[in-house]
N, C-alpha and C positions, 0 to 999 in steps of 0.2 A: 622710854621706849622699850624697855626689855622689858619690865614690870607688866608692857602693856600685851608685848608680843607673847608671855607666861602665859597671862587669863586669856588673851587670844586661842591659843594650843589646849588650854586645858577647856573651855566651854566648848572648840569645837571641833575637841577628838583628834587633833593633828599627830598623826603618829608619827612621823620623820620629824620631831623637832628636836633640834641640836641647839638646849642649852648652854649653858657654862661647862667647861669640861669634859661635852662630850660631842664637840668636832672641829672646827678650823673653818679654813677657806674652803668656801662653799664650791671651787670651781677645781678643789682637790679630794674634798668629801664624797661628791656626787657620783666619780666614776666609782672610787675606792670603794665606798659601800653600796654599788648596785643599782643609784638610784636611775641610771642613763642606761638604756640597751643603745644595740644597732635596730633602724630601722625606726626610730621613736623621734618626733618633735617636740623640741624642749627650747621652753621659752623661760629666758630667764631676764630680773630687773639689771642687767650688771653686760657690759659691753662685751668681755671675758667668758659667756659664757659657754661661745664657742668652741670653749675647751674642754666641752664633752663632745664634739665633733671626732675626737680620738678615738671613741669607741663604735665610731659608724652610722651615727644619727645627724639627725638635723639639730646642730642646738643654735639662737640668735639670742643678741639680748634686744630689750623693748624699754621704753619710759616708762617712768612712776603707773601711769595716766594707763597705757596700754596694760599694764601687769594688771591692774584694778579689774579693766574689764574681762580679761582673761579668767582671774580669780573668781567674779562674780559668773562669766558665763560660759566656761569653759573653750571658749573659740577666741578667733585671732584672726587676724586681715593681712597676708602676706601677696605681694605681687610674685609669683614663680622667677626668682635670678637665671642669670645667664651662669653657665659654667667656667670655669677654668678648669683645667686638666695640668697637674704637677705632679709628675716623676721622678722620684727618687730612685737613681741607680750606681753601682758601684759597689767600693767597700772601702768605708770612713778608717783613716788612721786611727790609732787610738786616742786621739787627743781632739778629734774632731768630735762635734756632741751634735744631737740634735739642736741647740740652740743655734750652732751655729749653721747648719744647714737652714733655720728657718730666717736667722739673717742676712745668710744669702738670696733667699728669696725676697726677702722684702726689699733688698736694695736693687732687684732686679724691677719690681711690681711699682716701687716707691708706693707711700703711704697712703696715694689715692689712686693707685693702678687699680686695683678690684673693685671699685664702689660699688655695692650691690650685688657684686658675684660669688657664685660659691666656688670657694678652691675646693676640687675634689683631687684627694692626695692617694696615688699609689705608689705603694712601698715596694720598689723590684731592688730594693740594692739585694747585695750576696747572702748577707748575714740574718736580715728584718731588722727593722726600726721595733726595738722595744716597747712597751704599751707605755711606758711614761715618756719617753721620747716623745710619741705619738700625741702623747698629750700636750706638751710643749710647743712642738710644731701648731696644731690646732688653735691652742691658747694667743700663737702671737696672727692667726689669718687675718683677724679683725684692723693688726695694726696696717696692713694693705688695703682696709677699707670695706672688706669681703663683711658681707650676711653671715656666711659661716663660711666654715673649714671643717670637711670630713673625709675622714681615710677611708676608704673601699675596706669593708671587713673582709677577713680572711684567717689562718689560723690561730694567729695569733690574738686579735681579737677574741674569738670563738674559747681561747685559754684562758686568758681575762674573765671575760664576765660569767664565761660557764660557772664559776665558783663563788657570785657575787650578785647574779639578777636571779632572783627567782622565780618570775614569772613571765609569761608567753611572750617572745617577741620573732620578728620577722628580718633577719637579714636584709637589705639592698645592695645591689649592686649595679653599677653601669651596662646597660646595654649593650652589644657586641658592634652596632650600627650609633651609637654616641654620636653625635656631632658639639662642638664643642668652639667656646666664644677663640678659645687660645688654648697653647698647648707648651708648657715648660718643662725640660728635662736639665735637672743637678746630678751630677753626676758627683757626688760627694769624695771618692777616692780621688777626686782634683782639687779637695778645697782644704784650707788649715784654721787655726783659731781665727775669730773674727772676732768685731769691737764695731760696735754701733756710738759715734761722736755725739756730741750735742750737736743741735738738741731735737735729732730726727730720729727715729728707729730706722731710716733708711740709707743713713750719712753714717755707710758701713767700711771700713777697710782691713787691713789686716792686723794680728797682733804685733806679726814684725814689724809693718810699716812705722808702727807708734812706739816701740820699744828703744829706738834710739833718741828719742823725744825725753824718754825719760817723766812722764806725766806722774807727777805726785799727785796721789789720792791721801784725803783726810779719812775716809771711810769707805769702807768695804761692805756690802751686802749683799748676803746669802738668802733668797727665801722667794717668797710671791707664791704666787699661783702657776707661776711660769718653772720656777726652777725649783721649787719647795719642797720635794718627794723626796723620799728614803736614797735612793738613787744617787740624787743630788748632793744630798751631806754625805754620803759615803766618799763620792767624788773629791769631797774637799778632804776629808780626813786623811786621804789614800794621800795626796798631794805634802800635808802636814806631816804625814807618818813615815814620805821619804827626804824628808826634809833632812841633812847631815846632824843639825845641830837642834836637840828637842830643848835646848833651854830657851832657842830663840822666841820670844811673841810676835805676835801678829801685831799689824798696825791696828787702828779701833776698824776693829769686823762686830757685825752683828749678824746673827744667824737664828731664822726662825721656820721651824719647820710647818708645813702646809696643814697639817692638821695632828689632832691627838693621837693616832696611828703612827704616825711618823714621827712624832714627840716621844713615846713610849720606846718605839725601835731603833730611836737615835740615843735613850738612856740604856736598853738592855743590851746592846751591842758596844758600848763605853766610846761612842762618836761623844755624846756631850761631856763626858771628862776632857776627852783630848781636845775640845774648842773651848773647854775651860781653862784648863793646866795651859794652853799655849794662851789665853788673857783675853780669845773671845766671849762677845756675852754670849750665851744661849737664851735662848726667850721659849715660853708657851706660844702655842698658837694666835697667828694673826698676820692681818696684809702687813700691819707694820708699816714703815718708812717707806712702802711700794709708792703708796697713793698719796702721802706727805701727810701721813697722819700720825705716827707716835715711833716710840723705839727706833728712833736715828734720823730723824727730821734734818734736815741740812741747813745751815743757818748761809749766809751771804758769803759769795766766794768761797763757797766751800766744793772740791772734785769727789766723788763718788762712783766706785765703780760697780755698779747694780748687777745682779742677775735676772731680773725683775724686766717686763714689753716697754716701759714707754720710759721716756728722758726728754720729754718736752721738758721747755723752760718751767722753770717752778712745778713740776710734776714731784719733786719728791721735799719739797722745802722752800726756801727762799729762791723768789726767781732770778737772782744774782748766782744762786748755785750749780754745778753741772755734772751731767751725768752721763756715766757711761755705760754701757751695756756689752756683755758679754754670758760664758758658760763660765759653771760651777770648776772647771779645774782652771781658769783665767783668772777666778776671782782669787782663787785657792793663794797662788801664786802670786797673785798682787797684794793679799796681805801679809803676805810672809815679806816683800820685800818691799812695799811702800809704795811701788808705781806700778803700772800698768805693766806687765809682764804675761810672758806666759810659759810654756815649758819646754 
């Protein structure tokens, strides 16, 4: 298949193709080098790829079958969705992430609250939801069942891709007169870490709740498309770095950054020594152990606590295995001490 998708790119002129070495997850590639404005329809093979929806477009994903036609004719058959309207307001503690504000929504929506609607996300907390935030949020709309997930551009936005799209595009934004399927306000300065159980993304509670449970985890992981960004591994590092005691290791974590960008600035920055010296692997890019396909496969009866949208059964390995889901300082936290903790 790579062999084939080469001469593909090279007979017919494909200029964004991202060989070996030179990108990652495609659904952390795409905003990162420009490929998504606001205002653009982007269709991609891959369920996740709503997660250019952070930079204010339309993005869905489509089947094998549909991408073909798309490819061969430039168009696409969408029915216009119903909207959702989700507000974010307040100002998150420090320990609060966007992961966990979008699992708050999901347990709010459950996993087939949205089918076929778009979450249109505005950002009114104090601070702004950061453009990887943004993209996180967007990344998990789909586990609600949503078409897409798109944030209302605004400045923040406008900071982003000014430096990254280089060519024409057209903001959207809601109308003043919107009318809307539903309407959700989080107020994020009322929520704390959260932890999504097996094996729903919406079978959400809190980190305290589970902390006197005391859940042993076999494996730890850092990465996907969800939580994968420079941002990300800083988080953990930051978590390892106030750790009292630097001789301690981590239980088996595995940490792999979202793409070659994020590979390079987690070696020039010394984040991948410090997931070394503490006895993490660090990997090259890739989904990795996300989707249950390599670098931490979960074998039967095995607990995992993901950073990663989805923990269906058998979603990251044997279907005897389980998974939990959480943000990058949760997970931080849980390698360092073996069970599900947080800070």
């Amino acid at each position: 298949m790579g062999r084939e998708l080469r001469i593909f790119a090279e007979e017919y002129g494909v200029k964004d193709y991202y060989g070996e070495g030179k990108g990652g997850i495609c659904h952390v590639v795409m905003p990162e080098d420009g490929l998504v404005a606001p205002g653009e329809v982007i269709i991609g093979a891959d369920s996740h790829t709503c997660t250019n929806g952070g930079v204010g477009c339309f993005a869905t994903g489509v089947g094998t079958t549909d991408l073909a036609a798309v490819l061969a004719t430039g168009l696409v058959w969408l029915r216009v969705p119903e909207t959702v309207k989700v507000m974010f307001t307040g100002r998150p503690s420090e320990v609060v992430t966007p992961k966990d504000m979008v699992l708050k929504l999901v347990s709010i929506l459950t996993v087939g609250g949205a089918n076929y609607d778009v979450l249109e996300f505005h950002d009114n907390t104090e601070d702004g939801i950061f453009m990887e935030g943004r993209l996180t949020i967007a990344n998990m709309a789909i586990e609600c069942g949503a078409k897409a997930g798109v944030f209302v551009p605004d400045e923040i936005t406008e900071r982003f891709v000014s430096s990254r799209v280089t060519r024409p595009y057209t903001a959207v934004v809601p109308d003043a007169q919107a009318t809307y399927k539903a309407e959700i306000e989080i107020d994020t300065s009322a929520l704390e870490p959260l932890v999504a159980k097996p094996f729903s993304p919406d079978n959400v509670v809190t980190v305290r709740e589970l902390e006197p449970e005391r859940i042993a985890v076999d494996q730890v992981f850092v990465g996907s498309c969800t939580n994968g960004r420079i941002g990300d591994l800083r988080a953990v590092a930051k978590v390892f770095s106030a750790a009292p005691d630097e001789a301690v290791k981590v239980h088996r974590t595995v940490i792999v950054p979202g793409d070659q960008k994020v590979f390079l600035a987690a070696l020039e920055e010394g984040l991948a020594a410090q997931f070394v010296i503490r006895g993490a692997v660090f990997s090259t890019p890739t989904c990795g152990p996300c989707l249950g396909g390599h670098m931490g496969v979960l074998a039967a009866e095995e607990t995992a606590l993901s950073t990663s949208n989805r923990n269906f059964r058998g979603r990251m390995g044997h279907p005897d295995s389980r998974v939990y889901l959480a943000s990058p300082i949760v997970a931080a936290h849980t390698a360092l001490k073996g069970y599900i903790c947080g800070p």
